[in-house]
N, C-alpha and C positions, 0 to 999 in steps of 0.2 A: 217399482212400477213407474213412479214419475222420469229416473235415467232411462227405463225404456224407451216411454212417449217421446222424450228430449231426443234420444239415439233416429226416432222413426222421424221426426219432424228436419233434422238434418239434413236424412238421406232424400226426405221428399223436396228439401231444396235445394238439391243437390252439391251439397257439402260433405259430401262420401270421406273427403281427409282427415275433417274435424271431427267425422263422427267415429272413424277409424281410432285417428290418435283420443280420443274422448274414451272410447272402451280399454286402450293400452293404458290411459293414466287412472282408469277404475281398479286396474288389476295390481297396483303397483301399494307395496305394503306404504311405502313413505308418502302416501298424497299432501298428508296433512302438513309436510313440512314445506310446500309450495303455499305462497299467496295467492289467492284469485287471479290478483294482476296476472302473476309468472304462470300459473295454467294456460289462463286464458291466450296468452303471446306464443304460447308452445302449440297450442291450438290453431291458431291460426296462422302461426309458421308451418304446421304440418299441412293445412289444407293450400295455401302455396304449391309449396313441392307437391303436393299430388296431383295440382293443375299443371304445373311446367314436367311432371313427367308425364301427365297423361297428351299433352298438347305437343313434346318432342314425339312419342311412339306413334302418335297421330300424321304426324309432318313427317316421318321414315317413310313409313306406310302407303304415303301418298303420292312420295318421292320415285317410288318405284326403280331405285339403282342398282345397277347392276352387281354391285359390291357395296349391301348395306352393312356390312361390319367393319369396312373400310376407314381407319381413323388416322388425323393426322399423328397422334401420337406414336403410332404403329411404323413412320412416315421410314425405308429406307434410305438410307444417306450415305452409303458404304461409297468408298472412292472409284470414281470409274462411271460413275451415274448422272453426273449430271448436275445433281441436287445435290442445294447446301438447307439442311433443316432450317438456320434462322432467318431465310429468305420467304422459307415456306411459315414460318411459323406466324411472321411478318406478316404477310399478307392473310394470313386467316384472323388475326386479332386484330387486323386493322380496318378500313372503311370502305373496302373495293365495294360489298354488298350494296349499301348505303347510297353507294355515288354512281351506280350502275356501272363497271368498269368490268370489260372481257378479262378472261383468262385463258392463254392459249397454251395449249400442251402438246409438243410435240416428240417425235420419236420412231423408231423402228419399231415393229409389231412385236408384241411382250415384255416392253423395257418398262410396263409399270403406268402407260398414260392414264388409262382408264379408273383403272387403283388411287391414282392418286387424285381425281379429277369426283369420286364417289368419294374420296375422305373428305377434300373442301366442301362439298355439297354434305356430307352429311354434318358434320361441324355446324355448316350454317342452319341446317335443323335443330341441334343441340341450341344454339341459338334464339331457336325460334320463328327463321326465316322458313318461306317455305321452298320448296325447291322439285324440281320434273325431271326423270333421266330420260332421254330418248337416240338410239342410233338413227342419224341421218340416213344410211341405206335402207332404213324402213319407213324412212318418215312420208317419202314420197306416196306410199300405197297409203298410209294413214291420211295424207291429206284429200288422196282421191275418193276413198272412203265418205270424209266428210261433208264435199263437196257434193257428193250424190245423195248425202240421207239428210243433209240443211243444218249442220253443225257446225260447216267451218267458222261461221260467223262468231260461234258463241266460242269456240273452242281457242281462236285468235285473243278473243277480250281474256280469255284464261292463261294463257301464254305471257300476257302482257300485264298480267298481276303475278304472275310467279316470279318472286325474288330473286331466281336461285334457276337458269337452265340449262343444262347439261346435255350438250350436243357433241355423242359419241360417235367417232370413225368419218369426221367430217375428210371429206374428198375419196373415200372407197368405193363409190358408185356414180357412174355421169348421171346428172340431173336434165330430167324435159324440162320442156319451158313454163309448163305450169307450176313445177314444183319451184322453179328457179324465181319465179314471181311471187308464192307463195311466201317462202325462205324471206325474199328481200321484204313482206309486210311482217315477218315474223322479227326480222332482225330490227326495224326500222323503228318495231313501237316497243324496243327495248331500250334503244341506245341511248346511254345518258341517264337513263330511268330505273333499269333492270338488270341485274348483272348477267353475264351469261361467261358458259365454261364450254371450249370448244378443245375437242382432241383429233389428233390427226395425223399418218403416216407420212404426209406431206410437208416440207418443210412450206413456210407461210410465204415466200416469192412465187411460189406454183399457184395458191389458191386463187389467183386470176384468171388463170389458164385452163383451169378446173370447173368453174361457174361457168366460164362458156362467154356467154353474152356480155360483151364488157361494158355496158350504161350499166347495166345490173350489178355486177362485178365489182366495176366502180363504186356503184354503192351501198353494196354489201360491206367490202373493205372498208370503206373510209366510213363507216359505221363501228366496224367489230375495231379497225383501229385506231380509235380515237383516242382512249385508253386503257390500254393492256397491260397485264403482268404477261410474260414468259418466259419456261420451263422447255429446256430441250433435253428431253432423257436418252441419256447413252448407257451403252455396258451391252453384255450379253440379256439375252430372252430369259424370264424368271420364269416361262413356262418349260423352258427345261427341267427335265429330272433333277438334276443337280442342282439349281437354284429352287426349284422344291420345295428340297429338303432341308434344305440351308436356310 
C-alpha cells in the first residue's frame, strides 16, 4: 500500500521515469543485493533518460522535416557524390550550432540535398537543440498569411529562437518584394546568433541574381556568408528506380 502512495505521488510530480524504473526494480527477484545508494542513482539515472527522450520526440515533432528518419549515421558517401563522411561528421559534432554558422547545401535535384540537410537538423534535436523545416517556395504564402491575421510579429521572435532553420529549395521560386524584406528580417536576426541550413539547385554565385534587389541581396549574402560550411552534392538522382533500390 505505502509503494503504491510512493508510485502515485511521483507521477503527480511528474517523475513518470523514476516511477517507471521504481516499479521495474520492485519486480526484480535480486533487489536486496542493491544498496539504497545504488537504487536510488539508477533511479534517477532512469528519470534523466526519460526527460532527454521525452524532450528529443518533442523537438522532432516540432521540427516538422521533411525527412524525420533522416540520420547522419545513414549519411551516403559512395564516390561520385560529393561527400566525404568525416567532413560531415565534423561538422555535426562540432560548434556550428552554437556559434550560429550557415550550412549551405547545394546540387542537382535528387542528389540528396534535402536528406541530408533533415539529418543535421535532426541530430541537432538528438541534441536537444531545437529546430523548423520550412520550403522557401511556400514560405512567401505563410508570410502573407501572417501579415493579415497579426502574427508575423510573434512568429519573427520564433524564428529567431530556433536553433536550428532549415530553408528548403532556396532559389526555386522568384520572390516579391515583401517576401524579399521579410527573408532579409528573417536572416538578419539570425546571423551570428542562430544557425541556419539552406539547400538549393542553384550553385551560390547565382543567389544574387535570384533575390532580385541587390541592397537586399547584398545583405542577405553577407549575412548567410559570414560563416558557412559547404556541401556540393554530385552523382546521379537517388530518386531514380535504381538508386531506390540500392
Amino acid at each position: 500500500m505505502m509503494m503504491n502512495t510512493t508510485l502515485e505521488q511521483l507521477r503527480s510530480l511528474k517523475l513518470a521515469g523514476m516511477a517507471t524504473a521504481l516499479q521495474e526494480q520492485l519486480a526484480q527477484a535480486n533487489l536486496s543485493a542493491l544498496s539504497f545508494e545504488e537504487r536510488l542513482a539508477l533511479l534517477v539515472d532512469c528519470e534523466v533518460h526519460w526527460r532527454s527522450d521525452k524532450r528529443q520526440a518533442r523537438l522532432l515533432k516540432a521540427a516538422h522535416l521533411k525527412f524525420p528518419q533522416a540520420c547522419i549515421e545513414d549519411i551516403d558517401t559512395r564516390a561520385g557524390r560529393g561527400l566525404d563522411r568525416s567532413a560531415v561528421m565534423s561538422l555535426a559534432l562540432g560548434h556550428w550550432i552554437e556559434r550560429g554558422h550557415s550550412v549551405l547545401i547545394t546540387g542537382m535535384t535528387g542528389s540528396g540535398k534535402t536528406w541530408l540537410a533533415c539529418a543535421l537538423a535532426q541530430y541537432a534535436c538528438r541534441r536537444g537543440k531545437s529546430a523548423l523545416y520550412q520550403r522557401v517556395p511556400r514560405l512567401g504564402e505563410e508570410l502573407r498569411i501572417r501579415h493579415g491575421n497579426g502574427t508575423f510579429g510573434k512568429w519573427l521572435i520564433a524564428l529567431a529562437n530556433t536553433d536550428v532553420l532549415l530553408l528548403d529549395d532556396w532559389g526555386m521560386a522568384a520572390l516579391d518584394s515583401q517576401t524579399r524584406a521579410d527573408l532579409l528580417e528573417i536572416i538578419d536576426d539570425r546571423a551570428g546568433n542562430k544557425a541556419t541550413i539552406i539547400t538549393s539547385q542553384l550553385p551560390t554565385e547565382h543567389w544574387h541574381a535570384w533575390i532580385g534587389d541587390s541592397t537586399i541581396a547584398d545583405a542577405i549574402l553577407d549575412r548567410v556568408m559570414q560563416n558557412n560550411h559547404r556541401f556540393n552534392l554530385t552523382g546521379e538522382s537517388k530518386r531514380k528506380p535504381e538508386a531506390m533500390n540500392a
